[in-house]
N, CA and C of each residue as an Amber inpcrd file, in Angstrom:
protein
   609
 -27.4150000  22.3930000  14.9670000 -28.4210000  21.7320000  15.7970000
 -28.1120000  20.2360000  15.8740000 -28.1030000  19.8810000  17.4420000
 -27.5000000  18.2320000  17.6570000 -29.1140000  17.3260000  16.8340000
 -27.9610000  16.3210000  16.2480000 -29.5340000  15.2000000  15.4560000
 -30.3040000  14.6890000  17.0030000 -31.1090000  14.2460000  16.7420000
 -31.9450000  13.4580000  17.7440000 -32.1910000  11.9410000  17.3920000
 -31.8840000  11.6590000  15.9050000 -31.4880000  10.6800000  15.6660000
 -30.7150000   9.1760000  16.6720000 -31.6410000   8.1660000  16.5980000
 -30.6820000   7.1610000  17.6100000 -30.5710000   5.5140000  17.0520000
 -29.7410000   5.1210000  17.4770000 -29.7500000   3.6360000  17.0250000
 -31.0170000   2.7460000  17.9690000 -31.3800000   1.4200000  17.1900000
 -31.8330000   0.5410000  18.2100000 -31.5320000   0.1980000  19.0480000
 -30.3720000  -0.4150000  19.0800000 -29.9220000  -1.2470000  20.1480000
 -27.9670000  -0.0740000  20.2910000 -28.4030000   1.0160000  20.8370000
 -27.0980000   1.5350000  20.6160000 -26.0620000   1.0280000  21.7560000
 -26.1870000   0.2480000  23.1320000 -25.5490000  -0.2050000  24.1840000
 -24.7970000  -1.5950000  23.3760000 -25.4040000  -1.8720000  22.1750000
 -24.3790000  -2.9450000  21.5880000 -23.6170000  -2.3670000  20.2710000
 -24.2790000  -1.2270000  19.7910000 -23.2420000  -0.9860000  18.9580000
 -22.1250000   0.0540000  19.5510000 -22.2930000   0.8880000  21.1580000
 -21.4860000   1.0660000  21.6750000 -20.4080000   0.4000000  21.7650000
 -20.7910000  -0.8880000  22.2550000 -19.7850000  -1.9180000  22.8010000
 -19.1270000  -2.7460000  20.9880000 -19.5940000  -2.5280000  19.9430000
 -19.1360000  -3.3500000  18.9890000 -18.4870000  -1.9890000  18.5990000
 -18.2940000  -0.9440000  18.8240000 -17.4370000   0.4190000  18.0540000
 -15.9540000   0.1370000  18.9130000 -16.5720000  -0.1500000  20.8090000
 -15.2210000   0.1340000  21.1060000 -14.4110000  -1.0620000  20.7750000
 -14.6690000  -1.6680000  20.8260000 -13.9610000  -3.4410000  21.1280000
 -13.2990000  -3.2280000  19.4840000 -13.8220000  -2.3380000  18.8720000
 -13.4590000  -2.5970000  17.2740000 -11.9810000  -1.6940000  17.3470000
 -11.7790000  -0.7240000  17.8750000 -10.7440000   0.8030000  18.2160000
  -9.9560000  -0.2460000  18.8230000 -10.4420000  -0.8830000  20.3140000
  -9.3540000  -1.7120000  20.7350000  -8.7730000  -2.5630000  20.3640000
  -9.5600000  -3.4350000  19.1090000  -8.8020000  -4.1360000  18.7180000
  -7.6230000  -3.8600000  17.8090000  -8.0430000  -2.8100000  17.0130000
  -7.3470000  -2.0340000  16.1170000  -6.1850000  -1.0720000  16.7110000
  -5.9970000  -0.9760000  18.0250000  -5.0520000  -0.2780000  18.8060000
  -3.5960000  -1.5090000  19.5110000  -4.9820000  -2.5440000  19.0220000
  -3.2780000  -3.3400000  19.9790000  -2.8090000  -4.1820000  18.6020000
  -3.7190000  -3.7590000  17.1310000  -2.9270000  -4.4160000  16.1680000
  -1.8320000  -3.6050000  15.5900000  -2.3490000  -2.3850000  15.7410000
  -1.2230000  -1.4750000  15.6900000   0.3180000  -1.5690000  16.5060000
  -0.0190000  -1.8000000  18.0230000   1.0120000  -2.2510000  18.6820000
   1.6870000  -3.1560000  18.3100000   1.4110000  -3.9420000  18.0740000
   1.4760000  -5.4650000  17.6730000   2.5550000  -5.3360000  16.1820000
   2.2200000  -4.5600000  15.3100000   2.5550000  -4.5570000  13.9960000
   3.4670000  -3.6220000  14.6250000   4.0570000  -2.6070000  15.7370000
   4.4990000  -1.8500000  15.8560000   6.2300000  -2.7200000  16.5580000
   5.6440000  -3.6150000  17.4150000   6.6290000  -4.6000000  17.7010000
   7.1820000  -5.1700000  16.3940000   6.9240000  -6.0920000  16.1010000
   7.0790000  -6.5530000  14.6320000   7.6890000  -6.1280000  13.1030000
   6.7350000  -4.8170000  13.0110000   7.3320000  -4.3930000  11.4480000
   8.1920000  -3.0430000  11.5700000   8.7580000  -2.4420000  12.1840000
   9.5540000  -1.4940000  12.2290000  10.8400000  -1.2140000  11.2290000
  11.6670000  -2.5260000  11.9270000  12.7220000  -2.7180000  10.7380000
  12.3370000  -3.0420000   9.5280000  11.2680000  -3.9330000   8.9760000
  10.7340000  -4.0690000   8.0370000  10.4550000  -2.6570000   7.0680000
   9.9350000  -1.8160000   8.0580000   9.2860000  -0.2700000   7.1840000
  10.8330000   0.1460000   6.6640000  11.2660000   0.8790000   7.5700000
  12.7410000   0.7110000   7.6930000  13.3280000   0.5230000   6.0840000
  13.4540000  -0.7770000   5.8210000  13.9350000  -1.2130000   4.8930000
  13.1570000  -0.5560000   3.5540000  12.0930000  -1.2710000   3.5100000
  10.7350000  -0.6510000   2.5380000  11.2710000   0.4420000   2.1990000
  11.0600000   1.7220000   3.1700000  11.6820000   3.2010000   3.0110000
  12.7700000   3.4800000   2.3980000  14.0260000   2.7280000   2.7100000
  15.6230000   2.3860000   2.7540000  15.6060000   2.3310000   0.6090000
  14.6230000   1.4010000   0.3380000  14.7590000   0.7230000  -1.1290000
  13.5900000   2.0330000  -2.2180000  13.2890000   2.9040000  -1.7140000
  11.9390000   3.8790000  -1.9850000  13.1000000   5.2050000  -2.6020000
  13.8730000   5.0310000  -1.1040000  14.7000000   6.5160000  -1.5250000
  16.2510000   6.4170000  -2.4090000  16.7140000   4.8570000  -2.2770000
  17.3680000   4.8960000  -3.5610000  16.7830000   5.0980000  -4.4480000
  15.5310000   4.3500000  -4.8700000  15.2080000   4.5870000  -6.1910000
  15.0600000   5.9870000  -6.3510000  14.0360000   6.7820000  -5.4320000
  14.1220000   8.0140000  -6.0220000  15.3650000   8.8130000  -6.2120000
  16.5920000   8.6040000  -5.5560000  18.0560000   9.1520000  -5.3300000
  18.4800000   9.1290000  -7.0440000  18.4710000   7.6110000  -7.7630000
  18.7900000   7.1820000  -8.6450000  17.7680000   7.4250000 -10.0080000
  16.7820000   8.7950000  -9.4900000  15.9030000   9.1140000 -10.8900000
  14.9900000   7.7720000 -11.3680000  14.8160000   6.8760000 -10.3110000
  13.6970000   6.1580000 -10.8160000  12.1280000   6.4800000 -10.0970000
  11.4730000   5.4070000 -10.2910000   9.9670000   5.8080000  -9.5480000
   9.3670000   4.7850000  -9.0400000   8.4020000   4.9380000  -8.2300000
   7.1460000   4.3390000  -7.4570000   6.4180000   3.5810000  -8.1200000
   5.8470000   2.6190000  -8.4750000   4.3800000   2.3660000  -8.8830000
   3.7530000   1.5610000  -8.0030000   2.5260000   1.7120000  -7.5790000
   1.8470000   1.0660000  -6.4240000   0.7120000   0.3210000  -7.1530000
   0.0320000  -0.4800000  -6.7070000  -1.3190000  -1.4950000  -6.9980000
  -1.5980000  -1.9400000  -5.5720000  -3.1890000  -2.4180000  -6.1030000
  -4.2570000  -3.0150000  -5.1800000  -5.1510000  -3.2640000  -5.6540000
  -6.4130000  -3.8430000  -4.9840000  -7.7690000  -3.9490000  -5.3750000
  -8.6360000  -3.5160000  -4.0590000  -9.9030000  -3.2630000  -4.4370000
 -10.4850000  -2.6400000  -3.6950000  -9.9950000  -1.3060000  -2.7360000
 -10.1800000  -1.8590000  -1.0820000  -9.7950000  -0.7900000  -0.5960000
  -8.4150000  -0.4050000  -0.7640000  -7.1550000  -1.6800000  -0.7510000
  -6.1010000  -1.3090000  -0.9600000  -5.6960000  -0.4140000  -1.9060000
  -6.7580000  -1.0310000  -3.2100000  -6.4920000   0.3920000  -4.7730000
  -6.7630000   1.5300000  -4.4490000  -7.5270000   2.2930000  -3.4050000
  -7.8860000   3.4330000  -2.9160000  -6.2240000   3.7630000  -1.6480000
  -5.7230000   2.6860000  -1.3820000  -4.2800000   2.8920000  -0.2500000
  -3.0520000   3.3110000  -1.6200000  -3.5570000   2.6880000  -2.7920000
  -2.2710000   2.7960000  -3.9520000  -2.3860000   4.3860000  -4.2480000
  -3.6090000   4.7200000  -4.4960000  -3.6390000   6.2510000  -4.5260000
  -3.3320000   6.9430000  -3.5250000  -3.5530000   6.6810000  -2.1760000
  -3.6260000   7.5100000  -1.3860000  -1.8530000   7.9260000  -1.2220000
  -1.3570000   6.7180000  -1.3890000   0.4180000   6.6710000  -1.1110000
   0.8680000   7.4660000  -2.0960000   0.1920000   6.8740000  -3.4110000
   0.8820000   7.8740000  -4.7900000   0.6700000   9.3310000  -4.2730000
  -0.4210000   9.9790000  -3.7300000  -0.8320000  11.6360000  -3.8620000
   0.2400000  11.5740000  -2.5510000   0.2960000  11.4480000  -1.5490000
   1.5580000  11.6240000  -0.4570000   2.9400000  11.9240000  -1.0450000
   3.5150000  11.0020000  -1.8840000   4.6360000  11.2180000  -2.7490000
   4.7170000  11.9750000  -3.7130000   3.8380000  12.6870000  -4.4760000
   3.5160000  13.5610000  -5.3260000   3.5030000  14.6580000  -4.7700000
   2.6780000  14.8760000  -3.6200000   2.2550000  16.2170000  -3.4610000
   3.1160000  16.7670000  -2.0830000   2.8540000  16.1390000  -0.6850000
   3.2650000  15.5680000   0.1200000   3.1870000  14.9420000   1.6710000
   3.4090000  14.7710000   2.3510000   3.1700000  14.4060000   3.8900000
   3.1980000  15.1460000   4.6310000   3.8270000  15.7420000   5.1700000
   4.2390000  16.4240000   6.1100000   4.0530000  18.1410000   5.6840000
   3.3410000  18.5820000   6.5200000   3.4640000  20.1960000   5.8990000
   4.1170000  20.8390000   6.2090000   5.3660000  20.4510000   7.4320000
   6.7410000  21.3070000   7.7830000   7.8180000  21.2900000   6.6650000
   7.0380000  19.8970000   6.2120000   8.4270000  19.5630000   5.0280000
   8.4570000  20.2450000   3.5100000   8.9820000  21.2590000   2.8850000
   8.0990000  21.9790000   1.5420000   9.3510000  20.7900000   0.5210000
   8.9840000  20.3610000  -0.5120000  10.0550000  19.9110000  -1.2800000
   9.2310000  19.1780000  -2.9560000  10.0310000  19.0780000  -3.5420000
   9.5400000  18.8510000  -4.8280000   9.0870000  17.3420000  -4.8480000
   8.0280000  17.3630000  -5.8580000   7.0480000  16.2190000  -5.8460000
   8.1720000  15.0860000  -5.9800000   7.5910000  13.9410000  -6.0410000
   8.4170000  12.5610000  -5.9620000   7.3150000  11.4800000  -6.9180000
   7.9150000  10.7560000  -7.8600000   7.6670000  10.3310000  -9.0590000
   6.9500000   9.0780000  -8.5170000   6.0050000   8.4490000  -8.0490000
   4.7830000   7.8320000  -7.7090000   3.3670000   7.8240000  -8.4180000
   3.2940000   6.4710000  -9.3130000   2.2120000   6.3030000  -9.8970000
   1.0030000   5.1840000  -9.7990000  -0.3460000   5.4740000  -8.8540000
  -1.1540000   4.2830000  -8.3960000  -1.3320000   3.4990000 -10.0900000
  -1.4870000   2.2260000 -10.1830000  -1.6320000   1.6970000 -11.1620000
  -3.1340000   1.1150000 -11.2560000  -4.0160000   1.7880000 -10.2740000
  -5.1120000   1.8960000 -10.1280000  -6.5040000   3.0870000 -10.3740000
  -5.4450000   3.9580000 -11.1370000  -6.5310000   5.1840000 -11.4070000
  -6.9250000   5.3480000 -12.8360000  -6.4230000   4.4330000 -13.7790000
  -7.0400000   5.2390000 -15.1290000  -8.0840000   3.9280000 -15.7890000
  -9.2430000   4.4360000 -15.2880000 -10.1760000   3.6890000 -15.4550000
 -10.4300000   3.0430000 -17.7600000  -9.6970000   3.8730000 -18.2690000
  -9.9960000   3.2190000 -19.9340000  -8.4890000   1.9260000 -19.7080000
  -7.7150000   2.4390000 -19.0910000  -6.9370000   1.3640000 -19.5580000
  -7.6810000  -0.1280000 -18.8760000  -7.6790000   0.2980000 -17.1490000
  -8.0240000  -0.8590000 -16.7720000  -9.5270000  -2.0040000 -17.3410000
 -10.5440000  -1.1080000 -17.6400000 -11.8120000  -1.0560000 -18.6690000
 -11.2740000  -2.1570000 -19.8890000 -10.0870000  -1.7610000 -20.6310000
  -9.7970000  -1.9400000 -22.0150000  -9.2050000  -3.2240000 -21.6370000
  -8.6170000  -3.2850000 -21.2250000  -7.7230000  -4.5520000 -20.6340000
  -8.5940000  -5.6270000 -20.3460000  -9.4280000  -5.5170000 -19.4020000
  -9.8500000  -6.7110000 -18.6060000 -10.8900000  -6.4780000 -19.5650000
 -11.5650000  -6.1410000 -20.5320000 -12.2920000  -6.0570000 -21.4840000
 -11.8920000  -7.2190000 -22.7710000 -10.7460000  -7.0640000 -22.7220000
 -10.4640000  -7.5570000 -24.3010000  -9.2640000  -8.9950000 -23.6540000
  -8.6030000  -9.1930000 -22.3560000  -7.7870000 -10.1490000 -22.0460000
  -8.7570000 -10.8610000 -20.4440000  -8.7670000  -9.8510000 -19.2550000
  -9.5370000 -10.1050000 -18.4060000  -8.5570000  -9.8210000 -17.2740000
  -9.5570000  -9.9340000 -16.2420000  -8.9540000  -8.5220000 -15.0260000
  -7.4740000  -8.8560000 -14.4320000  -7.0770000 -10.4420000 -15.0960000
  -5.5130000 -10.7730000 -14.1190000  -4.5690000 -10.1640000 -14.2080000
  -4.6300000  -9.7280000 -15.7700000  -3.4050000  -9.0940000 -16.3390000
  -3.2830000  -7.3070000 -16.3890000  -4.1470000  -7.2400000 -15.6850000
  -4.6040000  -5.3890000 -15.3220000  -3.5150000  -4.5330000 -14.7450000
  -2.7470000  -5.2000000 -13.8180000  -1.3490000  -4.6290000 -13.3500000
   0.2200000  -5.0230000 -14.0950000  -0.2310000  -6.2340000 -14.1060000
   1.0600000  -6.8480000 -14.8440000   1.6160000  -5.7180000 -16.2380000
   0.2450000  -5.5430000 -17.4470000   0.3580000  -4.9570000 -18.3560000
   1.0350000  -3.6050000 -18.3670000   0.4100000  -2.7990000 -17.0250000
   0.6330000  -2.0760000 -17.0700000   2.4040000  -1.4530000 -16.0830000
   2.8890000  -2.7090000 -15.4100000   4.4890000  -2.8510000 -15.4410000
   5.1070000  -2.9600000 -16.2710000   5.1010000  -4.2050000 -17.0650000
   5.6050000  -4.3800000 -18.6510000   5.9050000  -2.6090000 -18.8860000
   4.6010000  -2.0510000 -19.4260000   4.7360000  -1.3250000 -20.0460000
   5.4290000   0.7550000 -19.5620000   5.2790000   0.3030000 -18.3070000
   5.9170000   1.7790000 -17.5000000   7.3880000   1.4870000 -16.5040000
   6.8930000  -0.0390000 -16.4840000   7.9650000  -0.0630000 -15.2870000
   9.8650000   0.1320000 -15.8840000  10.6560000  -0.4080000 -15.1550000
  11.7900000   0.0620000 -15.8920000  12.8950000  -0.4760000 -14.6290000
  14.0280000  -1.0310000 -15.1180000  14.9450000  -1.7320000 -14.0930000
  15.4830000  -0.5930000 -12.9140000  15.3920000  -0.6630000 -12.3350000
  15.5020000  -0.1150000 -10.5940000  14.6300000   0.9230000 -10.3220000
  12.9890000   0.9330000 -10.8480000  12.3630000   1.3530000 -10.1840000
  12.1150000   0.4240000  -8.9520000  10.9350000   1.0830000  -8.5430000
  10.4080000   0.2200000  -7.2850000   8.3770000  -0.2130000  -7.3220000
   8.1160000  -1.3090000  -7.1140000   6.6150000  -1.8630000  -7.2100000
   6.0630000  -2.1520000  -5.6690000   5.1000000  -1.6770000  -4.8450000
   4.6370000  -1.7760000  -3.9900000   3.0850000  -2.6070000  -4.4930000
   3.0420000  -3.2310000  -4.1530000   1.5920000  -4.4780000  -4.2220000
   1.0700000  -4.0820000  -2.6050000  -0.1470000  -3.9620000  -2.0270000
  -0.7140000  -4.0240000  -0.8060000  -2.1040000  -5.4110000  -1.3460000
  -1.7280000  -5.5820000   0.0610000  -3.3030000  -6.7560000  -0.1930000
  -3.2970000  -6.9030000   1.1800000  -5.0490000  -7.4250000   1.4020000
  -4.6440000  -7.6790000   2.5960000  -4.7960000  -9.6410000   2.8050000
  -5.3360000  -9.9420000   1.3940000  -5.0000000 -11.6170000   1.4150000
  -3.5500000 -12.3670000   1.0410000  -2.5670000 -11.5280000   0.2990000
  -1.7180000 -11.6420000  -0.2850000  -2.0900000 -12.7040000  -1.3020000
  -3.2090000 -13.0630000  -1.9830000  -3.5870000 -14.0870000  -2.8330000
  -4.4190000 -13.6210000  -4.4220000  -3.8050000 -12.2980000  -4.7850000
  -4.8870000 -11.9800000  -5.6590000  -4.3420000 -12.1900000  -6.8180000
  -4.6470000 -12.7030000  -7.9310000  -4.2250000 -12.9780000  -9.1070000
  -3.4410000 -12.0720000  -9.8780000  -3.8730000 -11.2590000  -9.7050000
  -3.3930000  -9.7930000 -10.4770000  -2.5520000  -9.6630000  -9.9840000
  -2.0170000  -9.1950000  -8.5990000  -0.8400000  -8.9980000  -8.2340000
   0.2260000  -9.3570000  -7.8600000  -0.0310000 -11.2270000  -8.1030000
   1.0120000 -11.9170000  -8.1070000   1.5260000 -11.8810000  -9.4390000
   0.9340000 -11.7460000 -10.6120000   1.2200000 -11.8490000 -11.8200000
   2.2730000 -10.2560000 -11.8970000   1.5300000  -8.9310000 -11.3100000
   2.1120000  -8.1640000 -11.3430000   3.9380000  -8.1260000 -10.7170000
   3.7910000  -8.8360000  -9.6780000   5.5560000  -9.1120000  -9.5090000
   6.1120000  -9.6630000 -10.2350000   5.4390000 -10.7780000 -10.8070000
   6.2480000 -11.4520000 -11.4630000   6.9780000 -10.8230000 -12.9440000
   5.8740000  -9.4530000 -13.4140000   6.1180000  -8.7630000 -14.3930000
   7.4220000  -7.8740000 -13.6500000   7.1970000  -7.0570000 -12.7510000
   8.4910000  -6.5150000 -12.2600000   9.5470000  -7.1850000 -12.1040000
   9.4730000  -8.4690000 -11.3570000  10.5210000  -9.3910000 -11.5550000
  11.1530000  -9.0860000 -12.8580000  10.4640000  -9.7200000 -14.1150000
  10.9190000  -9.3810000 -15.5030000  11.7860000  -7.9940000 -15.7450000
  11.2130000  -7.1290000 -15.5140000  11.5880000  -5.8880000 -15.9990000
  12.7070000  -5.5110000 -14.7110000  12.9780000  -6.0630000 -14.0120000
  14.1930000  -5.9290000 -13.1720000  13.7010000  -4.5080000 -12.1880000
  12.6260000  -4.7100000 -11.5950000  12.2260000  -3.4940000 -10.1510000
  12.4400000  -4.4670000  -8.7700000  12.5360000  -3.7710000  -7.8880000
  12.5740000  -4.0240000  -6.7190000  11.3140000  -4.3630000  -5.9500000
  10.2980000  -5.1590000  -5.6510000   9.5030000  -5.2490000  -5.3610000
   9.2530000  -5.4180000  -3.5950000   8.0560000  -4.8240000  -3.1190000
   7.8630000  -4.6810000  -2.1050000   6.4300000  -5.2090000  -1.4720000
   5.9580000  -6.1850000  -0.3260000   4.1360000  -6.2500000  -0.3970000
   3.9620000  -5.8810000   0.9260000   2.8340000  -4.9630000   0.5520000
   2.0690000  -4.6230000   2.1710000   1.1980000  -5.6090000   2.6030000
   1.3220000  -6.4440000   3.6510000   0.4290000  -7.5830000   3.1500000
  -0.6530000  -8.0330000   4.0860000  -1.6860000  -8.5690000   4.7520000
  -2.0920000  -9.3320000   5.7520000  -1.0820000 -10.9920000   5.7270000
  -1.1840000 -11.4840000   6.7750000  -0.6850000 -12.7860000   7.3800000
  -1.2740000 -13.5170000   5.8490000  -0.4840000 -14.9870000   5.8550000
  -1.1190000 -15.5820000   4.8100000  -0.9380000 -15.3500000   3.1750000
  -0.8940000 -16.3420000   2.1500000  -0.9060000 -15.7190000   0.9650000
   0.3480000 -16.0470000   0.3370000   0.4090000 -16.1210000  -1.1330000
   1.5850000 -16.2080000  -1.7410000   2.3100000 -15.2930000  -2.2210000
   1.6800000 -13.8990000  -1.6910000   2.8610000 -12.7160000  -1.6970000
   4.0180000 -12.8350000  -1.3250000   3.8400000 -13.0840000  -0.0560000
   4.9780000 -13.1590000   1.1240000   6.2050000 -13.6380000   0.7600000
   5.9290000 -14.5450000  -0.0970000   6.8940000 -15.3090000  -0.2880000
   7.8450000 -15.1900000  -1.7820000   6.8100000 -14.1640000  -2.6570000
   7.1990000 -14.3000000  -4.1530000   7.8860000 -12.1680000  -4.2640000
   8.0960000 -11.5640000  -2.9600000   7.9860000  -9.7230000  -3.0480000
   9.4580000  -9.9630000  -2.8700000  10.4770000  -9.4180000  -3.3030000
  11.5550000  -9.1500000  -2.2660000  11.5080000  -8.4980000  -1.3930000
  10.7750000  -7.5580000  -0.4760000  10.3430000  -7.3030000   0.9160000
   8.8930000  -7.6030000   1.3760000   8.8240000  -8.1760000   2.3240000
   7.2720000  -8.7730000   2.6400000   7.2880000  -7.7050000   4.0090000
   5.9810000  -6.8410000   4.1590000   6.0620000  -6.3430000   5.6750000
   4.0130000  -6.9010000   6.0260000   4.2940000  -8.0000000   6.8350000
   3.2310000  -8.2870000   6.8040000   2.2240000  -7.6300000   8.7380000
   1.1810000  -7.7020000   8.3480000   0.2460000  -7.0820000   9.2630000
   0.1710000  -8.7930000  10.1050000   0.1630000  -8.3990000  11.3860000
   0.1470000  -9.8080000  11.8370000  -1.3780000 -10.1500000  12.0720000
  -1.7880000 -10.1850000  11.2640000  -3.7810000 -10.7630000  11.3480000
  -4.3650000 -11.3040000  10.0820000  -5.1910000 -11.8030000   9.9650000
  -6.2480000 -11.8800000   8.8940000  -7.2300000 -11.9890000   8.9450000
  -7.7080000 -10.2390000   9.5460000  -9.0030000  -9.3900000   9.9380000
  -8.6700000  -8.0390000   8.9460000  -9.3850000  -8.6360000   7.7660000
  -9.4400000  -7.8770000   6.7190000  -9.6320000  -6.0880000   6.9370000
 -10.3600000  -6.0030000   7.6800000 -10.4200000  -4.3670000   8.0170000
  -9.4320000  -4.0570000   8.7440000  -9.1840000  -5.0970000   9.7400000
  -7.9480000  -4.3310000  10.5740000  -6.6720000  -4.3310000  10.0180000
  -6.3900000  -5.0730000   9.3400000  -5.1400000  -5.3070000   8.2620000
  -4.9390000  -4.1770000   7.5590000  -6.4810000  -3.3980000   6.6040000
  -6.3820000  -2.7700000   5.6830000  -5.6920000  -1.1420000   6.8970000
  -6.4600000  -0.7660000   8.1420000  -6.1490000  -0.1260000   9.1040000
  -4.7770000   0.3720000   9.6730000  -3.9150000  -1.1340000   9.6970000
  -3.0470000  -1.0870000  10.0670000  -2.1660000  -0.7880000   8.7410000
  -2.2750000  -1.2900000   7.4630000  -1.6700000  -0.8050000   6.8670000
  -1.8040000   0.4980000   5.9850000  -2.4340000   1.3730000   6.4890000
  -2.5840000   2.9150000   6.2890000  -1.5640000   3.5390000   7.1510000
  -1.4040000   3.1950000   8.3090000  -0.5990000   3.4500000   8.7220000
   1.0680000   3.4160000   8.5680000   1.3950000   1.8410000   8.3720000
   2.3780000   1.5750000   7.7330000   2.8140000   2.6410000   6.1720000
   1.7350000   2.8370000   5.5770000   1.8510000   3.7000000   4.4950000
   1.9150000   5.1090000   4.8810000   1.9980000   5.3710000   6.1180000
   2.4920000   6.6650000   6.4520000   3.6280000   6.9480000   6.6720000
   3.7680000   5.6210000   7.6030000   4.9910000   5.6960000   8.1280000
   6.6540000   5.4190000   7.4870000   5.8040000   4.7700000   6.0020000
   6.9670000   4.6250000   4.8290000   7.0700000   6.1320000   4.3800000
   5.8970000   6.6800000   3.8180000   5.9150000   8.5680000   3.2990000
   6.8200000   9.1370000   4.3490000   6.9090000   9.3040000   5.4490000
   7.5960000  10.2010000   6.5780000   9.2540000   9.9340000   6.4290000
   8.9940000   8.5200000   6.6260000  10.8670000   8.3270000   6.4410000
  11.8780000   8.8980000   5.3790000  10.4570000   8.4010000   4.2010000
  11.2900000   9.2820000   3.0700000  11.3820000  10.3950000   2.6310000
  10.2040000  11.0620000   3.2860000  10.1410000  12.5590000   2.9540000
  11.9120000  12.9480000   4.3140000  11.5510000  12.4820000   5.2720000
  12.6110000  13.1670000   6.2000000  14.0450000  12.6450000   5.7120000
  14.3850000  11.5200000   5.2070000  15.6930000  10.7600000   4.8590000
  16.0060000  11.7640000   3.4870000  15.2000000  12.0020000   2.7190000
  15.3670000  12.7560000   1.6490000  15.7700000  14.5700000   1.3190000
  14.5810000  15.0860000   2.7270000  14.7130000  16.0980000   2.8380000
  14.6560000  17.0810000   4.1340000  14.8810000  16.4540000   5.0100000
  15.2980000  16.8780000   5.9760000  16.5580000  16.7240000   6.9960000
  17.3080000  16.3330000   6.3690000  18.7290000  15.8900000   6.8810000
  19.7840000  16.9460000   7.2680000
């Protein structure tokens, strides 16, 4: 049974839904001009490592920490359902709520990713950071820990920020319209899963 349910003023939130799709359609374009070769590469540095028996580890905060999982379960489980093939070694550094708890408990929330590179990461894995400010404490500290431990680092990023400049691959969203950034780079995070599922196993 259809709701009967209605907005107040629904002729403006009509008009604030579409203008929101459109805008989000030509940032896509936009990032589509722009970051291609960028993914490209991203992908290119994903499937050595996995070639070479190393692994994934992803971070974020907020919505992005929900994009670190979403990428990890893609690589684990997988993308594509034409494609059948064995899981791929991807770990969000955002899901185990005692460590992160214990940590920012007893040191405080900067060192929440970093710690947990130090302690898993390993020379030619690979570190994906997403943000969409590229300015968050934690995850600049976190490269700098991969730096240390000799990984390849990668940032999904919005425009702006001292990511850009500190990742060895920067693929940045050309905006800093926090939702549309986070939008566009879901996508981008697909479009890294596909390459490598197909470069890997469909050749």
């Amino acid at each position: 049974m259809a709701s009967k349910a209605k907005l107040k003023n629904s002729k403006a939130a009509h008009s604030a839904a579409y203008q929101h799709l459109i805008h989000s359609a030509e940032l896509h374009r936009k990032a589509a001009d722009e970051c291609v070769d960028l993914i490209l590469g991203a992908a290119a540095v994903i499937v050595e490592s996995f070639r070479d028996g190393k692994k994934l580890l992803i971070c974020g905060n907020g919505g992005s920490a929900a994009d670190a999982q979403h990428m990890a379960a893609e690589f684990v489980n997988r993308l594509s359902k034409e494609i059948e093939r064995p899981g791929l070694p991807a770990i969000a550094l955002t899901t185990d709520t005692s460590i992160l708890t214990s940590y920012a408990n007893d040191y405080g929330y900067e060192g929440v990713f970093e710690r947990q590179v130090l302690a898993l990461g390993n020379a030619g894995d690979t570190l994906i950071t997403i943000s969409t400010s590229g300015n968050s404490a934690n995850l600049i500290k976190s490269v700098a820990a991969a730096r240390h431990k000799g990984l390849t680092t990668i940032g999904l990023l919005g425009e702006g920020g001292a990511l850009i400049s500190l990742v060895d691959q920067a693929i940045v969203v050309p905006s800093r319209d926090t939702q549309q950034v986070q939008e566009c780079l879901l996508s981008i995070e697909h479009s890294i899963c596909m390459i490598v599922e197909q470069e890997m196993f469909n050749s």
